[in-house]
C-alpha positions in Angstrom: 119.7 -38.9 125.9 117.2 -36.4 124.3 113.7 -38.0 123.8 112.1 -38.3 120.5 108.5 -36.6 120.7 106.7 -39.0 118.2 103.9 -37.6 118.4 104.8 -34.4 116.5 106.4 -37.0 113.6 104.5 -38.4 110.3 105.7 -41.9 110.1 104.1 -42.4 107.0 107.6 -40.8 106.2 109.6 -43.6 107.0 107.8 -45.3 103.9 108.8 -42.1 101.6 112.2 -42.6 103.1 113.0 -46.1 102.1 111.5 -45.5 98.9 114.0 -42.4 98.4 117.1 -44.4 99.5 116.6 -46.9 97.5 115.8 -45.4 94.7 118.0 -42.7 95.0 115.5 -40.5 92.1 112.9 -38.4 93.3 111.3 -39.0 90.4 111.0 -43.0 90.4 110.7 -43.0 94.3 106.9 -40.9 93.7 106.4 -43.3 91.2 106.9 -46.6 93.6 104.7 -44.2 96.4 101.8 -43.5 93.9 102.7 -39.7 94.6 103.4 -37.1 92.5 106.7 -35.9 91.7 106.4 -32.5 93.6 105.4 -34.1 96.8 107.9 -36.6 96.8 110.2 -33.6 96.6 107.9 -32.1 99.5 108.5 -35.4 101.6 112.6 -35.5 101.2 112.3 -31.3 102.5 110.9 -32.9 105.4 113.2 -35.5 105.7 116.2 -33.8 105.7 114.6 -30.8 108.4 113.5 -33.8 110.8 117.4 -35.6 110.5 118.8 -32.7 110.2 120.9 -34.4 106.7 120.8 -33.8 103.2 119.9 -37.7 103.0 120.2 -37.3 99.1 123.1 -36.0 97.8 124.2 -34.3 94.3 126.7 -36.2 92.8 127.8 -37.1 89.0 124.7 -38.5 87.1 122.6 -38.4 89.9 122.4 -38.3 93.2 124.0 -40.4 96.5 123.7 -41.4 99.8 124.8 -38.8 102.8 127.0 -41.0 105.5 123.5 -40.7 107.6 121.5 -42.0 105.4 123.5 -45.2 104.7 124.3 -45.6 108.4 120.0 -45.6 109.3 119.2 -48.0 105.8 119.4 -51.3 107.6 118.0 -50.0 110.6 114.9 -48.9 108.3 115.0 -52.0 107.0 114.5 -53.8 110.1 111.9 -51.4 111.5 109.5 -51.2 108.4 109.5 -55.4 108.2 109.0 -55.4 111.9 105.9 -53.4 112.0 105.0 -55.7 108.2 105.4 -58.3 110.3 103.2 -57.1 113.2 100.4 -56.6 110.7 100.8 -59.8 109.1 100.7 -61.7 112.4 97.0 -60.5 112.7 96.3 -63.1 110.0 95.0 -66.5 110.8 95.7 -69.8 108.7 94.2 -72.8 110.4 96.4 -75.3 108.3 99.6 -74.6 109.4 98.6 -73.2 112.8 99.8 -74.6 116.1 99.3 -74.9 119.6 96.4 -75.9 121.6 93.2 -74.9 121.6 91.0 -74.9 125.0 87.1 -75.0 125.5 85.0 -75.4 128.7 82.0 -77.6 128.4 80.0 -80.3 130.4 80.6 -83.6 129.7 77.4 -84.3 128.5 78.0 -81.9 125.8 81.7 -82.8 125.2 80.3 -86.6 124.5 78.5 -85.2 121.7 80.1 -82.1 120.5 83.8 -82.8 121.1 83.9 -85.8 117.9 82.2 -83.4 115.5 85.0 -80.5 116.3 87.6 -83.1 116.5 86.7 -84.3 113.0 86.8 -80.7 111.7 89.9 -80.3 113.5 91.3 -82.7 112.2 90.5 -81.7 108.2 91.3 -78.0 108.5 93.8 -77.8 111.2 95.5 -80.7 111.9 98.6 -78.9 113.6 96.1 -77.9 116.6 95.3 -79.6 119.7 92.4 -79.9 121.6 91.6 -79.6 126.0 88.2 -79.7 126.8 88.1 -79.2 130.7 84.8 -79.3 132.8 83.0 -75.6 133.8 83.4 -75.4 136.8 82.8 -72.3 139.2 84.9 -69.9 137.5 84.2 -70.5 133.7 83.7 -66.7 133.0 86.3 -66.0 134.8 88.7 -68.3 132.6 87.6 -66.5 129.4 88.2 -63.1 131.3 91.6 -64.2 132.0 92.6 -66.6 129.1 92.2 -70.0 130.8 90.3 -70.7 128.0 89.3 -69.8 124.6 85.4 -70.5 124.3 82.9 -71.8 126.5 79.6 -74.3 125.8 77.0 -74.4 128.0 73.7 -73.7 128.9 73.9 -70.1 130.1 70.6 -68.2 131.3 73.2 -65.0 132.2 76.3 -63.6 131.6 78.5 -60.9 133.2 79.6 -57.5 131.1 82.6 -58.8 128.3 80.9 -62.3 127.4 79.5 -62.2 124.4 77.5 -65.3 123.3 75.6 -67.1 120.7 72.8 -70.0 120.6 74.2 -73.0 119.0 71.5 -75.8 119.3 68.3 -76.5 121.4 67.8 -80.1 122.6 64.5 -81.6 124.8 65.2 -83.8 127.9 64.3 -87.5 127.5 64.6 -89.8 130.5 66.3 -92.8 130.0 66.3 -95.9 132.5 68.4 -99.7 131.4 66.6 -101.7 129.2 66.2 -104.7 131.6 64.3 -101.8 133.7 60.8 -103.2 135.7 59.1 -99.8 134.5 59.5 -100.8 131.1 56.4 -101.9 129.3 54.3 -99.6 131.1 53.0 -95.9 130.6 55.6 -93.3 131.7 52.7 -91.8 133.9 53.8 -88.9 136.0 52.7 -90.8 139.1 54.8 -93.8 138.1 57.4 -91.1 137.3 57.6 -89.2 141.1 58.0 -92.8 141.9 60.8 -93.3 140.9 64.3 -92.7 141.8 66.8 -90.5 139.9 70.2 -89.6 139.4 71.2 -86.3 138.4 74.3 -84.9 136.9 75.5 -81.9 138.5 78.9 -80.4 138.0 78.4 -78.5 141.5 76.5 -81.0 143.1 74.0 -78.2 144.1 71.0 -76.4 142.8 67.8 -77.6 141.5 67.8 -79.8 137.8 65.7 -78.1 135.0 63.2 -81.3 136.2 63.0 -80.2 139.5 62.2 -76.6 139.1 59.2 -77.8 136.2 57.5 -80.1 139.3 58.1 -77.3 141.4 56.2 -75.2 140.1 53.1 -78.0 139.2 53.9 -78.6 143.4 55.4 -81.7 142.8 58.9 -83.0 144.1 60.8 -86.4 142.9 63.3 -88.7 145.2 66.4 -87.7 144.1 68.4 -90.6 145.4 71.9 -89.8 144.3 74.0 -87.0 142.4 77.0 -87.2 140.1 79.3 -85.1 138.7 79.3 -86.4 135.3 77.3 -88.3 132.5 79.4 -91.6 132.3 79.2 -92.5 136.1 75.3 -91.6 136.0 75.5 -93.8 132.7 77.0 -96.7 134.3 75.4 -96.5 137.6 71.8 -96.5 136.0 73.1 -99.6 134.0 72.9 -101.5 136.7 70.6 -100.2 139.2 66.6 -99.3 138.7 67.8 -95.4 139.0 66.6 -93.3 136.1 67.8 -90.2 135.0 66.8 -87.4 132.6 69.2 -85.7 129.9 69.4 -83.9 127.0 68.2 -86.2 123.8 71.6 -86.0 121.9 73.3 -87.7 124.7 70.6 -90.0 125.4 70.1 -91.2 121.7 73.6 -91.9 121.9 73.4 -94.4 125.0 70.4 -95.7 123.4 72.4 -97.1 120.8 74.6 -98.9 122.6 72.0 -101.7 123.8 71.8 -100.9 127.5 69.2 -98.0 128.0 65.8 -97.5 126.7 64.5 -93.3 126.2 61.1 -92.3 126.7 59.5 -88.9 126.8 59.1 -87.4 130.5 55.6 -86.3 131.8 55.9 -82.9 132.3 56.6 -80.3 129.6 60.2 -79.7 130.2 60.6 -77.3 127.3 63.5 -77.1 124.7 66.9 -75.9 126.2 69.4 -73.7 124.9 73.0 -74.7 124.3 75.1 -71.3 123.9 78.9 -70.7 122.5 80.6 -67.6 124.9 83.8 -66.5 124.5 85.2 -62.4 126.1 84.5 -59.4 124.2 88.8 -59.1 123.7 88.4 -62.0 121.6 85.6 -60.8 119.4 87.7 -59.5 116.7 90.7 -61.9 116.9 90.7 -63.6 113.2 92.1 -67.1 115.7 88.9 -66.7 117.5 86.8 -65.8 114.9 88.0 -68.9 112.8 87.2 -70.9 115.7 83.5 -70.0 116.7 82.9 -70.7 112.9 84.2 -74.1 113.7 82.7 -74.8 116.4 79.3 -73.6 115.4 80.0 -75.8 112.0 80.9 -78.9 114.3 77.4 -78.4 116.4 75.1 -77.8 112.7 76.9 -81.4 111.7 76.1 -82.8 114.8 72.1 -81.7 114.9 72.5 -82.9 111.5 73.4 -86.5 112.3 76.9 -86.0 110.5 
């Protein structure tokens, strides 16, 4: 079978094409093109030299169809409202959009974040679903690849493709039960080093954001145990004289439940950064960019106490 070169075709005369066999008028075709009449003749010239047909033909009162040109009409048809729909698949409306809908994030921000996005969810696209799944070691990798769709997280660097953005800053607070023997007493840092503390670690390795600030004032703390996520370090320093030290959404949030008391730490710990990253292949996606909106709109309700 001979191969068509398309390169060496204008395809914008497919469009003068339909418009011709339809109309079956030179004349009323440039109309519908927004052409002039002499380059809607131009346009059929070309037409019939790349099919090698008359396409139009003289008849009584007008012209017809050639037997080639109504044989390739439906086929037209079908090809011009395929690459319409292509186009049109580029578009992006939350209400009636499906499927799910999958972000990487720590716990500790998921406890805070994920009700806020659910609730927006919920209002402006209440066909999608929802996975949060914890980072991990391969996060970037997962937005490289499509495991997942966004990431939140504190991120100091990122590889070539992530783009990212700041969503919110938060302080650390350290927060210890509210039966604690501490309590009532000065959070001195003395009193603090003396103290035992869980911290949360998704990896269980590397230092905390408290332990590299006493390192470098040459101080260390006893840290007695590690956990991989907020609500066994929550439970465990329910019922145990462990203290730990978090971000002050989270820890406002435990406050209210009656069991924990928050206090400011003695050491300047700094604010911390909170970032949205998602790949660069996503950047443009009107999907994607419907969702950072969201999910930046979910974290601005959430600093605002929404």
């Amino acid at each position: 079978m001979h191969e068509v070169d398309l390169r060496r075709i204008d395809l914008n005369l497919l469009v003068a094409l339909e418009a011709l066999l339809e109309e079956k008028n030179v004349t009323r075709a440039a109309q519908r093109l927004n052409m002039s009449q002499p380059a809607a003749s131009r346009a059929l010239a070309r037409l019939r030299a790349l099919f090698s047909d008359a396409l139009l033909v003289d008849a009584p009162g007008g012209y017809i169809l050639s037997a080639r040109a109504e044989e390739m009409r439906p086929q037209l048809a079908t090809l011009l409202a395929g690459v319409g729909d292509m186009l049109k698949a580029n578009a992006f409306d939350p209400a009636t959009a499906t499927g799910r809908i999958r972000l990487l994030m720590p716990d500790l921000q998921a406890a805070v974040l994920a009700p806020h996005l659910l609730a927006r969810l919920t209002r402006e696209a209440p066909l999608l679903d929802l996975d949060i799944a914890a980072l991990g070691a391969t996060g970037f990798e997962a937005l490289e690849h499509g495991g997942a769709d966004a990431m939140v997280a504190l991120i100091d660097d990122a590889p070539a493709g992530i783009q990212r953005r700041r969503l919110y800053d938060e302080e650390l607070v350290t927060l210890m039960r509210a039966q604690h023997p501490a309590l009532g007493r000065k959070l001195t840092l003395e009193r603090f080093l003396a103290l035992e503390h869980i911290v949360v670690s998704v990896t269980g390795l590397g230092p905390a954001p408290v332990d590299t600030a006493l390192a470098r004032m040459g101080q260390t703390r006893r840290v007695k145990l590690r956990v991989p996520n907020f609500f066994a370090a929550a439970e465990i320093a329910a019922r145990s004289d462990l203290v730990m030290t978090l971000p002050s959404s989270l820890a406002q949030a435990a406050v209210t439940l009656g069991r924990f008391v928050a206090m400011p730490p003695p050491l300047d710990l700094g604010l911390f950064t909170m970032s949205l990253a998602w790949h660069a292949r996503q950047q443009d996606a009107p999907r994607h960019i419907w969702l950072r909106r969201t999910i930046v709109a979910a974290a601005t309700d959430m600093a605002a106490g929404n």
